[in-house]
VODO-692195 format. One line per field, with one value per residue (C-alpha): residue in three letters; x, y negated, z negated. Coordinates in steps of 0.25 Angstrom, whole numbers, plus 5000, padded with zeros to 4 digits. Each point is the difference from the previous one (the first is absolute). Last residue first. Layout:
BEGIN
residuo: ALA/...
c1: X/...
c2: Y/...
c3: Z/...
//
This chain:
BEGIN
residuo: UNK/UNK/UNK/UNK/UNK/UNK/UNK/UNK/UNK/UNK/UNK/UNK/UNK/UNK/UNK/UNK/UNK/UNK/UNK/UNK/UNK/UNK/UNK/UNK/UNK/UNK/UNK/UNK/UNK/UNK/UNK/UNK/UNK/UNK/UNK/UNK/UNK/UNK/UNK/UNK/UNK/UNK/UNK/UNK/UNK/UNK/UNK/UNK/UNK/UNK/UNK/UNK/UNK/UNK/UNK/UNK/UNK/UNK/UNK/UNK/UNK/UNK/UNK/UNK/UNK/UNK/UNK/UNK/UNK/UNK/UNK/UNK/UNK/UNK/UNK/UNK/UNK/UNK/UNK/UNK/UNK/UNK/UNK/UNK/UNK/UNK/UNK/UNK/UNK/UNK/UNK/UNK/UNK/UNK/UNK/UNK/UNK/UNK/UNK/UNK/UNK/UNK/UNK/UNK/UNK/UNK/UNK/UNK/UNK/UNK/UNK/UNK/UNK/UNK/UNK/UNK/UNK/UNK/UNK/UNK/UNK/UNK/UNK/UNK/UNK/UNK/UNK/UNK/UNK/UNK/UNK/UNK/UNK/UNK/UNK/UNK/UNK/UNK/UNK/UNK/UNK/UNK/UNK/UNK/UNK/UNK/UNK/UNK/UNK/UNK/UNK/UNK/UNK/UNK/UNK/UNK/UNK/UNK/UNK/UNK/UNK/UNK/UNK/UNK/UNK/UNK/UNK/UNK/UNK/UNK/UNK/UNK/UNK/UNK/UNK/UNK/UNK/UNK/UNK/UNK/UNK/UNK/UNK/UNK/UNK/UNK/UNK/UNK/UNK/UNK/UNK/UNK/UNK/UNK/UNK/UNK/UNK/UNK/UNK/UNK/UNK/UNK/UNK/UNK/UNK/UNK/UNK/UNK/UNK/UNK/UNK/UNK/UNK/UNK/UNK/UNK/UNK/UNK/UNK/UNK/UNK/UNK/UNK/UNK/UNK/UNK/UNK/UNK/UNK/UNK/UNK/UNK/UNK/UNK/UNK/UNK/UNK/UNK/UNK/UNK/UNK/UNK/UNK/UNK/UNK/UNK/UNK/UNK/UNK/UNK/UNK/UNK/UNK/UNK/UNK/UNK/UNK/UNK/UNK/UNK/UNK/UNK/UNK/UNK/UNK/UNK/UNK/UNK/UNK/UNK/UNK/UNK/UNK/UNK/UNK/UNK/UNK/UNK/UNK/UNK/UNK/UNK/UNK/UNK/UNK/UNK/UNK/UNK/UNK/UNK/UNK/UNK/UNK/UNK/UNK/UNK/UNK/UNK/UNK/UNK/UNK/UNK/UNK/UNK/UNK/UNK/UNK/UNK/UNK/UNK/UNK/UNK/UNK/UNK/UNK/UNK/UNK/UNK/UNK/UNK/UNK/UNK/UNK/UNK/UNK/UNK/UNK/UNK/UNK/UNK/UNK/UNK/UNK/UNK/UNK/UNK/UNK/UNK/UNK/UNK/UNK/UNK/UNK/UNK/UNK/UNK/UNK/UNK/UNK/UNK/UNK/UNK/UNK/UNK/UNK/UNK/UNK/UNK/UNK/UNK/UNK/UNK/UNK/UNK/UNK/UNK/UNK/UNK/UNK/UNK/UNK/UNK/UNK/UNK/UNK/UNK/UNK/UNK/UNK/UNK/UNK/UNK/UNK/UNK/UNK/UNK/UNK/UNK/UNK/UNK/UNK/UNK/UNK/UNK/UNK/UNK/UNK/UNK/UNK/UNK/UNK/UNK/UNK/UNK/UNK/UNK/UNK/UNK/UNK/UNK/UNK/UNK/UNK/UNK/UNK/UNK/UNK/UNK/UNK/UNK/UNK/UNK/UNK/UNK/UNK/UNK/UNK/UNK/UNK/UNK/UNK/UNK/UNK/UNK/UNK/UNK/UNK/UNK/UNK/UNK/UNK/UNK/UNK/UNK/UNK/UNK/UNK/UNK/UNK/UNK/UNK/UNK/UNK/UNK/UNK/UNK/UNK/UNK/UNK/UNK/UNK/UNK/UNK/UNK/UNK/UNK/UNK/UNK/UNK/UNK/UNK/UNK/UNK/UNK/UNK/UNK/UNK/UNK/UNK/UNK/UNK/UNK/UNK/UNK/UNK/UNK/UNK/UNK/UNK/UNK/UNK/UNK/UNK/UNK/UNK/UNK/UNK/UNK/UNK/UNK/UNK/UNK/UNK/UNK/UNK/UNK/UNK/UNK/UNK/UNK/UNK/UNK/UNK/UNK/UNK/UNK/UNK/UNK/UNK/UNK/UNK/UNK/UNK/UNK/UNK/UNK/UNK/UNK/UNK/UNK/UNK/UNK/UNK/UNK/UNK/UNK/UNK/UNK/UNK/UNK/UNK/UNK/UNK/UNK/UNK/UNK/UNK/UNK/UNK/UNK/UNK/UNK/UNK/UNK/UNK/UNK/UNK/UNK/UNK/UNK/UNK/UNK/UNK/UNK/UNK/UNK/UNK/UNK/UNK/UNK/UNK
c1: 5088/4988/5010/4992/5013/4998/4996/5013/5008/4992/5005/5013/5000/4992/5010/5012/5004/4995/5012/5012/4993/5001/5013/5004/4986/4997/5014/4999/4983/5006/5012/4990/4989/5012/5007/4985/4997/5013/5001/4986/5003/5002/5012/5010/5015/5010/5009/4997/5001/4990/5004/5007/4993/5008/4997/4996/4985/5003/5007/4990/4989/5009/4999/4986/4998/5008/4992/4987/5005/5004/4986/4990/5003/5008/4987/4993/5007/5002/4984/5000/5011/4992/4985/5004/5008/4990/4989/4988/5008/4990/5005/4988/4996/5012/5002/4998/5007/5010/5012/5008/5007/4987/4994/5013/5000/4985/5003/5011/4993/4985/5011/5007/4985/4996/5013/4998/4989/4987/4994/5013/4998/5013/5010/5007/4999/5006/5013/5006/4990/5000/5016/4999/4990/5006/5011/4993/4993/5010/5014/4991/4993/5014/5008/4993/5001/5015/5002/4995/5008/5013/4999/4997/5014/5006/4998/4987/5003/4989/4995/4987/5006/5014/5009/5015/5004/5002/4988/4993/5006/4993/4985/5003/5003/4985/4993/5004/4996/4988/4997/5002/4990/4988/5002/5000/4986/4995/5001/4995/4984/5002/5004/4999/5006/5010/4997/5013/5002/4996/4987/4996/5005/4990/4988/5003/5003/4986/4995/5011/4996/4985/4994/4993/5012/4997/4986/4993/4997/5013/5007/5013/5005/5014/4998/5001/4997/4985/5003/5000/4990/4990/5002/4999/4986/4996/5000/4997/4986/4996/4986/5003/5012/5012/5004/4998/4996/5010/4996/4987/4989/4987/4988/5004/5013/5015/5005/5005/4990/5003/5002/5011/5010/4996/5000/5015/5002/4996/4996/5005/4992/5008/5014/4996/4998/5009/5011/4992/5001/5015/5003/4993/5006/5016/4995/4994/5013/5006/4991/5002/5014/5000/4988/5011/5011/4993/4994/5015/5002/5003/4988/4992/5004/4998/4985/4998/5004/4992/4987/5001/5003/4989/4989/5005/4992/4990/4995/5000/4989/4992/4999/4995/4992/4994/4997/4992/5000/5014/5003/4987/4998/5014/5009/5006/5006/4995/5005/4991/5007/5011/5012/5006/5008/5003/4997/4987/4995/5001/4997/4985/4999/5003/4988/4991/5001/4995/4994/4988/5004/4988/4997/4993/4990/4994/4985/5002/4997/5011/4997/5008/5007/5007/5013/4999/4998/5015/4995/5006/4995/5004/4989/5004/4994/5009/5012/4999/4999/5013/5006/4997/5007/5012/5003/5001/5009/5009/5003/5003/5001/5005/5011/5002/5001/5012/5005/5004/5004/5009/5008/5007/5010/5013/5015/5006/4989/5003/4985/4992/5005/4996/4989/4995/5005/4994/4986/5000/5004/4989/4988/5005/4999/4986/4995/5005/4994/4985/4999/5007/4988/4989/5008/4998/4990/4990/5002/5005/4989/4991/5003/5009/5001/4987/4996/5016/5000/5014/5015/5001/5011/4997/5013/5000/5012/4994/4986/5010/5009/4989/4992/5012/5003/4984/4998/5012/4996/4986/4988/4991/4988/4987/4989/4991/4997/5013/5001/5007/5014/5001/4999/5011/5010/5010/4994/5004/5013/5006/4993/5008/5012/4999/4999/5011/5009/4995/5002/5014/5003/4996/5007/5013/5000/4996/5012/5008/4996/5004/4988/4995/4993/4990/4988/5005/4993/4996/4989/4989/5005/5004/4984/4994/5008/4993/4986/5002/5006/4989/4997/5015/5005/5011/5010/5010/4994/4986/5003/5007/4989/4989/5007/5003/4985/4995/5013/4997/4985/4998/5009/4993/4986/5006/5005/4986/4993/5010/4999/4985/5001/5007/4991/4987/5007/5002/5012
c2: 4939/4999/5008/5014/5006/5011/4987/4995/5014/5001/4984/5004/5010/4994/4990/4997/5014/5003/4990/5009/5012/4996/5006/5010/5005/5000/5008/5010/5003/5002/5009/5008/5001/5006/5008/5007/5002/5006/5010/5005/5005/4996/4991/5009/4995/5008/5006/5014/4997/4992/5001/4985/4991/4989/4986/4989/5003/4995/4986/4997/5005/4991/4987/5001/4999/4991/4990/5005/4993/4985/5003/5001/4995/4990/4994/5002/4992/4988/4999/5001/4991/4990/5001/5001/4985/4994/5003/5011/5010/4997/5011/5006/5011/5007/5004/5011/4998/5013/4997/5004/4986/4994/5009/4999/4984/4999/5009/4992/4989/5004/5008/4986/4996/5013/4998/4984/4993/5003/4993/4997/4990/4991/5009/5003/4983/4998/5008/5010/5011/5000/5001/5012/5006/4998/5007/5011/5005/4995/5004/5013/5006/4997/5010/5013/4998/4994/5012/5009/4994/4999/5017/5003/4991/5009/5012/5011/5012/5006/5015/4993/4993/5000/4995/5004/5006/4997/5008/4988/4991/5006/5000/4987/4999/5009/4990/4989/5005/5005/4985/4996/5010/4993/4988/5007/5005/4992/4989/5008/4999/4993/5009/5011/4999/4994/4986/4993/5003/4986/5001/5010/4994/4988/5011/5008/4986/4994/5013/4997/4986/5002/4997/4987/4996/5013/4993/5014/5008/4994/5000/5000/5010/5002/5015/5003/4986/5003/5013/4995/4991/5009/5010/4990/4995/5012/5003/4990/4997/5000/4995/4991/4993/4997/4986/5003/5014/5004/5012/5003/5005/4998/5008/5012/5000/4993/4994/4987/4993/4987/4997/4988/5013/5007/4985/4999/5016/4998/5011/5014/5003/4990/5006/5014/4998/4993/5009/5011/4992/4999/5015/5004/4992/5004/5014/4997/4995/5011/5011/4992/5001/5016/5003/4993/5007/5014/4993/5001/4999/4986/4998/5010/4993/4984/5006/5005/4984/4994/5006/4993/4986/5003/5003/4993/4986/5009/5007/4987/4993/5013/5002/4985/5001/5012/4994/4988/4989/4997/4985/4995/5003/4994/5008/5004/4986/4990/4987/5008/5004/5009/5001/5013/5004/5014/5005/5008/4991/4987/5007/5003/4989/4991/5007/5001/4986/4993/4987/4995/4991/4999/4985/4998/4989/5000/5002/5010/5013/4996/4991/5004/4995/5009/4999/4999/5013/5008/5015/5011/5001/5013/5007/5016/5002/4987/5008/5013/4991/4992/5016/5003/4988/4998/5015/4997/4989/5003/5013/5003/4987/4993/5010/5004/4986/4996/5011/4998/4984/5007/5009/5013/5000/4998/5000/5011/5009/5012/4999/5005/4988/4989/5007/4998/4986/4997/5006/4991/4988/5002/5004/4984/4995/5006/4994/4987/5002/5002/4991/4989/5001/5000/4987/4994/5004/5004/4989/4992/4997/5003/4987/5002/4989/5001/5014/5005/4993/4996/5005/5011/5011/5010/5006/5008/4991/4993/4997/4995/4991/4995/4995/4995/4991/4996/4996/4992/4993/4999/5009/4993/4994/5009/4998/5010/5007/5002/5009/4991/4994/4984/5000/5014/4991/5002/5014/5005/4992/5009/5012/4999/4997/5013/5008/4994/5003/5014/5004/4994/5006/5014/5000/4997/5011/5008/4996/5001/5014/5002/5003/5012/4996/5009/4990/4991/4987/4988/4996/5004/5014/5003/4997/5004/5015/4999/4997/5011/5009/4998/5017/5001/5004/5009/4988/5004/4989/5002/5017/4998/4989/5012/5011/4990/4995/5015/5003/4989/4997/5012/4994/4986/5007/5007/4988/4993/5011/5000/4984/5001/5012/4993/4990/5007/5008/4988/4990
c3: 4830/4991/4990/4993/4998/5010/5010/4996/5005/5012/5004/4997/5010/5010/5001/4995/5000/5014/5002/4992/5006/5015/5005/4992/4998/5015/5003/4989/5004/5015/4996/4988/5011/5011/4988/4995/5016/5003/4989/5002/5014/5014/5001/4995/4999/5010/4992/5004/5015/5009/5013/5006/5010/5008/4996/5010/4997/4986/5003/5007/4991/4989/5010/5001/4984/5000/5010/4993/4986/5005/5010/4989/4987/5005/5009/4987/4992/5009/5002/4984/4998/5010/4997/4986/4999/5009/4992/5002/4989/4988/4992/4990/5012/4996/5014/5011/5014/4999/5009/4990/4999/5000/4989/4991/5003/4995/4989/4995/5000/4992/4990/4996/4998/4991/4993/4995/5007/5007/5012/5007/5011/4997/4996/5012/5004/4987/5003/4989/5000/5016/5002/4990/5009/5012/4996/4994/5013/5009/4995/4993/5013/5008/4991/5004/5015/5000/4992/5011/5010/4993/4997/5015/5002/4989/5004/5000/5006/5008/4999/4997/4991/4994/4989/5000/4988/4986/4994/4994/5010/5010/4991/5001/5016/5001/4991/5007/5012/4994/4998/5012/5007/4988/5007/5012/4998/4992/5012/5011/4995/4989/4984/5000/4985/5006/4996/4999/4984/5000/5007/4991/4987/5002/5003/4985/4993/5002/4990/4993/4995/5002/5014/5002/5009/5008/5004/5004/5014/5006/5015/4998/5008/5000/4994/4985/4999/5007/4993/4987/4998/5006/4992/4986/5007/5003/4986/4993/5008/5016/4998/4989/5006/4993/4995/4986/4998/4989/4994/4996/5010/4995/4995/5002/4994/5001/4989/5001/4989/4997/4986/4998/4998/5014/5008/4994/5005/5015/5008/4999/5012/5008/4992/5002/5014/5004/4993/5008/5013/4998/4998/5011/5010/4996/5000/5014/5006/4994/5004/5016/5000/4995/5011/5010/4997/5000/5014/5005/5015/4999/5009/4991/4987/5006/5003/4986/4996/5011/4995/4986/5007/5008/4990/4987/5004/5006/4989/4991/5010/5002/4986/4997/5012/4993/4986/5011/5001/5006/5009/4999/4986/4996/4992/5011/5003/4990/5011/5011/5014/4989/5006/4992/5012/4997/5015/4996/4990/5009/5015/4993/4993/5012/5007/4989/4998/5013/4993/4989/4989/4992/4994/4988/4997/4984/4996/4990/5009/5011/5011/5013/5010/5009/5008/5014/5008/5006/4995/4991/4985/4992/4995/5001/5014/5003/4992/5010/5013/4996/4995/5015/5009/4988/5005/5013/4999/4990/5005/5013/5005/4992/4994/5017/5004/4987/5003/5015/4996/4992/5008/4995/4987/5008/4990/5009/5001/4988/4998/4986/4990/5012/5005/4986/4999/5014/4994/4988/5009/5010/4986/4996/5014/5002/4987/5002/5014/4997/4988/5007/5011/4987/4998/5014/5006/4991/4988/5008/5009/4990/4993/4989/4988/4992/5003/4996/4987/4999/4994/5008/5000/5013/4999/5013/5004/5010/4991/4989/5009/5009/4988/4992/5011/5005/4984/4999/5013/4997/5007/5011/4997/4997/5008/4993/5014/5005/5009/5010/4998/4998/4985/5000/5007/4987/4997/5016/5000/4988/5007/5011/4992/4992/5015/5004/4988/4996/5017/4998/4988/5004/5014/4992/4990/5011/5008/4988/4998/5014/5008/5008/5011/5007/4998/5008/4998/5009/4992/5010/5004/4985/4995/5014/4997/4986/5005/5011/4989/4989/4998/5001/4985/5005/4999/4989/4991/5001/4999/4987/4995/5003/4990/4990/5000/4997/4990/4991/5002/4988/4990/5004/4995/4988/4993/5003/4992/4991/4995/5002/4990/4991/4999/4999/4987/4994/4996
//
């Protein structure tokens, strides 16, 4: 680890702290409705799709309006990569996408996932590419910052079970945010280097004599939409690590402080719409406690590097001369220490765009993003998604702390009961049914084994990451799983659609319930949720909850696999 490192790590640190409050501010006024400078369009929005802005919806009815809007739009885009041959803007004549491979498609790019397991310039015309999955990256995103704001409105309302109207936040989050802000960071990263133009791919001879061809396409545009709504798609198989994609040290800034932007802004705007910002500042110091305490175990285990390659010589030390460490897989322009960063707040966040091949990571260094996803990446986590998950968790948190004093749990002047208390245990048990159910079914079955490049506990790790990143909605992978087979495009397609709407509809269902409770003032047995206390139990409830759940298999794996590497194993 160096000094330069550090400071990188600190430097981007401060720059989200700063955001916090700025964005926080502007999300309040886009959902509240003072945000008008786009009325005409917005108005021509509702007139044209038969909405009534005004309606405020049943949490059933949102619940509803959601799904339907996800399903239509995932078939649209089903039909759209199966027919992509005969569509235009495809200048590479590429035929049209497989079954297998449209299913998991729609179901990743639909759930804000983004999981994908081909090379984007050999399987997506443009056409797709820019109509249809940079679409998905729009809306996933604008349905995951709806459901965040319904379950604030949710905790803040006394309504009678009504959290707004979804089709109205879904506009105004487009609108207003996405949109306008994807149109200047797309200019910023061209200036930066970034391709953005629809020409045929180029062939070019390369200095030894060999033929090469460069894929060209409009990529700043989707990379634009793909940071800033925790998409992760990359238009290039390499992602951000391809040159096209982030040349530059600052694109590489620019790419991580916008996966953190909104989702950190929506947590000091879920404090001023509860009508307590302490809360909020103590939810966001945890949700960046958590963050920092990964990236530095990365870290120190990437600039650690490997200790078999140490005893057989190698020099790891880091000096002027080289880097040290363990660069394998990383790129030489972004280093060990934006590598490690990267890694976890793409997971931190249900991003999973990379910078740097997570497979070629060490054992703990690839533990650090695997254990993000799982603890339910609220750590910031996607724009809307962190948000909530990270809502449920203090909900738990506030009923412990409850039973620790033996009265009647409350939040936010709400008491918490038994239904509430069903709803957020459905949302915490659901990651381990599927994340480690489909795991153990995929060790035992050939056709989960087949495509494994590495055996023993780094292959066991390849599939549970895989399942961990698709349940999370994350996208990244163990690049050593070959996951284009019928048996991975369908678990992974059904995986992610659980891990998207099986958890949004209870989380829906506990704002309901919430905006239905009468508010109660706080006496001198309420439990604090603005100090030290409450952030050091909500980290302590969320790192209990993961370890119970996950230890046993991250034991197999990447725990093992660090233990034979100590021993000086080929494992």
């Amino acid at each position: 680890m160096t000094t330069n490192g550090w400071l990188q790590i600190l430097f981007f640190s401060a720059a989200i702290l700063a955001v916090t409050k700025p964005l926080g501010l502007y999300l309040v006024a886009v959902y509240e409705g003072r945000v008008r400078w786009l009325a005409p369009v917005e108005h021509g929005i509702y007139a044209l799709s038969g909405i009534d802005p005004d309606e405020d919806q049943h949490w059933a009815g949102y619940a509803s309006a959601m799904l339907l809007f996800s399903l239509a739009t995932m078939l649209l885009t089903y039909v759209a990569l199966r027919l992509q041959h005969v569509l235009p803007f495809n200048p590479q004549h590429l035929p049209g996408v497989t079954d297998r491979q449209s299913f998991e498609t729609t179901a990743s790019f639909t759930t804000n996932t983004n999981w994908q397991s081909y090379a984007g310039e050999s399987t997506m015309s443009y056409f797709s590419q820019a109509t249809q999955l940079a679409f998905h990256n729009f809306i996933s995103a604008a349905v995951g910052m709806a459901i965040a704001v319904a379950f604030v409105r949710g905790l803040a309302r006394r309504s009678a079970g009504k959290l707004g109207n979804f089709w109205t936040d879904l506009v105004r989050g487009t609108l207003y945010v996405l949109l306008p802000a994807s149109l200047v960071i797309a200019l910023v990263l061209v200036q930066q280097g970034v391709i953005q133009n629809f020409a045929s791919y180029v062939e070019l001879t390369t200095l030894e004599g060999a033929k090469q061809v460069l894929a060209m396409g409009p990529v700043a545009s989707q990379e634009a939409i793909k940071q800033l709504g925790t998409n992760g798609g990359g238009f290039f198989n390499a992602n951000s690590a391809h040159p096209f994609e982030s040349p530059t040290p600052w694109t590489n800034f620019i790419s991580m402080f916008l996966i953190f932007a909104i989702p950190s802004g929506m947590v000091w705007m879920f404090g001023r719409m509860v009508g307590n910002v302490k809360h909020g500042w103590a939810v966001w110091a945890a949700m960046f406690i958590l963050f920092f305490g990964g990236v530095s175990v990365a870290y120190w285990a990437e600039a650690r590097g490997n200790p078999i390659h140490a005893a057989r010589g190698v020099d790891v030390v880091a000096s002027d001369a080289q880097s040290g460490g363990n660069m394998e897989g990383k790129e030489v322009r972004f280093g060990i220490a934006n590598s490690a960063l990267f890694a976890a707040v793409t997971t931190d966040a249900s991003c999973g765009a990379v910078n740097a091949m997570h497979d070629s990571f060490t054992p703990l260094g690839g533990l650090v993003p695997m254990v993000n996803m799982q603890l339910g990446e609220v750590m910031f986590g996607g724009v809307g998604a962190g948000l909530y998950g990270m809502l449920m968790m203090v909900v738990l948190t506030v009923f412990l702390a409850g039973l620790m004093v033996g009265r009647t749990p409350e939040y936010l002047g709400k008491k918490i009961q038994a239904r509430e208390i069903q709803m957020a245990m459905l949302f915490a048990l659901l990651s381990s049914l599927l994340i480690l159910g489909m795991t153990g079914v995929s060790v035992v079955f050939s056709d989960g084994l087949k495509g494994l490049s590495n055996a023993g506990p780094h292959g066991f790790s390849e599939i549970l990451y895989a399942f961990s990143s698709a349940f999370a909605n994350n996208g990244s992978a163990f690049a050593g799983l070959t996951g284009s087979t019928y048996y991975y495009n369908t678990l992974l397609g059904v995986t992610m659609l659980f891990g998207r709407f099986a958890l949004i509809v209870p989380v829906l269902a506990l704002a309901g319930f919430m905006s239905q409770k009468k508010v109660a003032p706080e006496t001198a047995g309420t439990f604090p949720v603005t100090g030290p206390l409450f952030v050091l139990l909500l980290i302590g409830v969320i790192i209990i909850v993961g370890a119970l759940t996950f230890f046993p298999a991250l034991a197999l794996g990447p725990i093992v696999e660090h233990l034979f590497m100590g021993a000086g194993s080929l494992f």
